[in-house]
C-alpha positions as a Markdown table, in Angstrom:
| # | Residue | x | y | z |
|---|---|---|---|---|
| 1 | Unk | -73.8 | 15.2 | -136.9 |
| 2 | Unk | -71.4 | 17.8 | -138.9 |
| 3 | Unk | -72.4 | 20.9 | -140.7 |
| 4 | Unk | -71.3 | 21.7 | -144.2 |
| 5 | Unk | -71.5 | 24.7 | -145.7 |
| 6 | Unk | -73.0 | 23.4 | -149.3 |
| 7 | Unk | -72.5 | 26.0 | -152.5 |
| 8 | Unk | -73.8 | 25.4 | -156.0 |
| 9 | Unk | -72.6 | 26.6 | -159.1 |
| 10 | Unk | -74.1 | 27.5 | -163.0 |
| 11 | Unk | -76.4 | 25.1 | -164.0 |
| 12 | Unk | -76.9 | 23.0 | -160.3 |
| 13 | Unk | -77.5 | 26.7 | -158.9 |
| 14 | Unk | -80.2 | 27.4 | -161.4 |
| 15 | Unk | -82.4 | 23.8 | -160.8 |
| 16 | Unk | -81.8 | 24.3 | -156.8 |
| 17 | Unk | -82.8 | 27.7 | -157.1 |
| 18 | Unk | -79.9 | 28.9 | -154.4 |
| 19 | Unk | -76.4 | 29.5 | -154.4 |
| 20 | Unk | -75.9 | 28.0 | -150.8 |
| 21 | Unk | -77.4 | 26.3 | -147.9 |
| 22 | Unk | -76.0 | 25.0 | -144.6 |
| 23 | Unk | -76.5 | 21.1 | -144.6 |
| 24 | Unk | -76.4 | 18.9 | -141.1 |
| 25 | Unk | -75.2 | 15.6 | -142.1 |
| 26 | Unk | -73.8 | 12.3 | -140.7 |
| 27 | Unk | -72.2 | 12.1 | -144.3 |
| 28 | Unk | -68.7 | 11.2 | -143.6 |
| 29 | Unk | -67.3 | 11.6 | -147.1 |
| 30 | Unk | -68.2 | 13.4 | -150.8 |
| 31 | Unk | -70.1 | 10.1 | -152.0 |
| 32 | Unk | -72.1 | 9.8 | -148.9 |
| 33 | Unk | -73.0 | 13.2 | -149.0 |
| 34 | Unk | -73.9 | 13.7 | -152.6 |
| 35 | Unk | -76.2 | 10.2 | -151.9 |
| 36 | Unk | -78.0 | 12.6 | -149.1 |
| 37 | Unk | -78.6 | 14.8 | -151.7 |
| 38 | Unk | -79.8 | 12.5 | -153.8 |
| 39 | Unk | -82.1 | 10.7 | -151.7 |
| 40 | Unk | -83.8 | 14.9 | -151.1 |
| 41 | Unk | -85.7 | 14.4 | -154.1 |
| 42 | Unk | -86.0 | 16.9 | -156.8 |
| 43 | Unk | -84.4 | 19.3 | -157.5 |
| 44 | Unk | -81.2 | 17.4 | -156.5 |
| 45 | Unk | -81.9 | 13.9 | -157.8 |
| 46 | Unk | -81.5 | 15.5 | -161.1 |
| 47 | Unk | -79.1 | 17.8 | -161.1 |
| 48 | Unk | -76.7 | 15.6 | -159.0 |
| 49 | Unk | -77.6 | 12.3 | -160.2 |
| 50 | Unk | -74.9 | 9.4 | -160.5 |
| 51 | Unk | -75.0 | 9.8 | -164.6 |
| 52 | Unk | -74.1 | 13.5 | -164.7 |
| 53 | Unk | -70.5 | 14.8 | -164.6 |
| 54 | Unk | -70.5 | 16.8 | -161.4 |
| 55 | Unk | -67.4 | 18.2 | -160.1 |
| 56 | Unk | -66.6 | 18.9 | -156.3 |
| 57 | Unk | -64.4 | 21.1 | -154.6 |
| 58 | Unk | -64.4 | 21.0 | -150.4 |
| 59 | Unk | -62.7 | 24.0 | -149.1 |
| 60 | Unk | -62.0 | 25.0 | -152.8 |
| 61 | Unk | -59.9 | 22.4 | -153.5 |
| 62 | Unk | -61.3 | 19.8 | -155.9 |
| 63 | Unk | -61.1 | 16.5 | -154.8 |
| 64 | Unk | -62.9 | 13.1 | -155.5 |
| 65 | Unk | -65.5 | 11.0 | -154.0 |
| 66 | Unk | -63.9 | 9.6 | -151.5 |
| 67 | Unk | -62.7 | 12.9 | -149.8 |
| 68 | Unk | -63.6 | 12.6 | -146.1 |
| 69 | Unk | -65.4 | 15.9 | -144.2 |
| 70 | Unk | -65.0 | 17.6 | -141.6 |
| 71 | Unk | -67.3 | 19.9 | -139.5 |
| 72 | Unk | -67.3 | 23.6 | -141.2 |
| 73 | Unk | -66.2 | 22.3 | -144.3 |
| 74 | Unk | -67.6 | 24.3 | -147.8 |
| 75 | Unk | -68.6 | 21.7 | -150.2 |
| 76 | Unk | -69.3 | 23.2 | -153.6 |
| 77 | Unk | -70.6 | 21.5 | -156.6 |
| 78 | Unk | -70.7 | 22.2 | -160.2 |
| 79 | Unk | -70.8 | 21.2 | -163.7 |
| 80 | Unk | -67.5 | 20.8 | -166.1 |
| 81 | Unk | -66.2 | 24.4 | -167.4 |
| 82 | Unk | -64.3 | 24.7 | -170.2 |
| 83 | Unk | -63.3 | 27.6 | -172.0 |
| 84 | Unk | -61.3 | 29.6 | -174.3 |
């Protein structure tokens, strides 16, 4: 088992109701671990379900689904920005 270092951003940090949390996990990859999540229940079925556009950024670089993790990693998620 690995631990993660798990952050949440805007909107994901507001229906979690914390900015962070340290997360054991056999999880080897973003999908698997965001699937974990899921399978928590609520608040995260929602806010991180398959449907939404969640974006992820592990070691605050954003990668995709597929990313594989490492022990220690920070694994943050959050909705689409844009701006102007």
């Amino acid at each position: 088992m690995k631990t993660l270092q798990l952050r949440y951003f805007a909107s994901i940090r507001e229906a979690i109701g914390s900015g962070s949390e340290a997360y054991g996990t056999d999880a080897a990859t973003v999908a698997e671990l965001r699937d974990a999540l899921l399978a928590r229940g609520e608040p995260y079925a929602s806010c991180l379900a398959r449907g939404r556009a969640v974006r992820t950024a592990v070691n605050q670089v954003l990668r995709e689904e597929g990313a594989e993790l490492a022990t220690g990693d920070e694994v943050a998620f959050f909705p689409p920005v844009t701006g102007g």
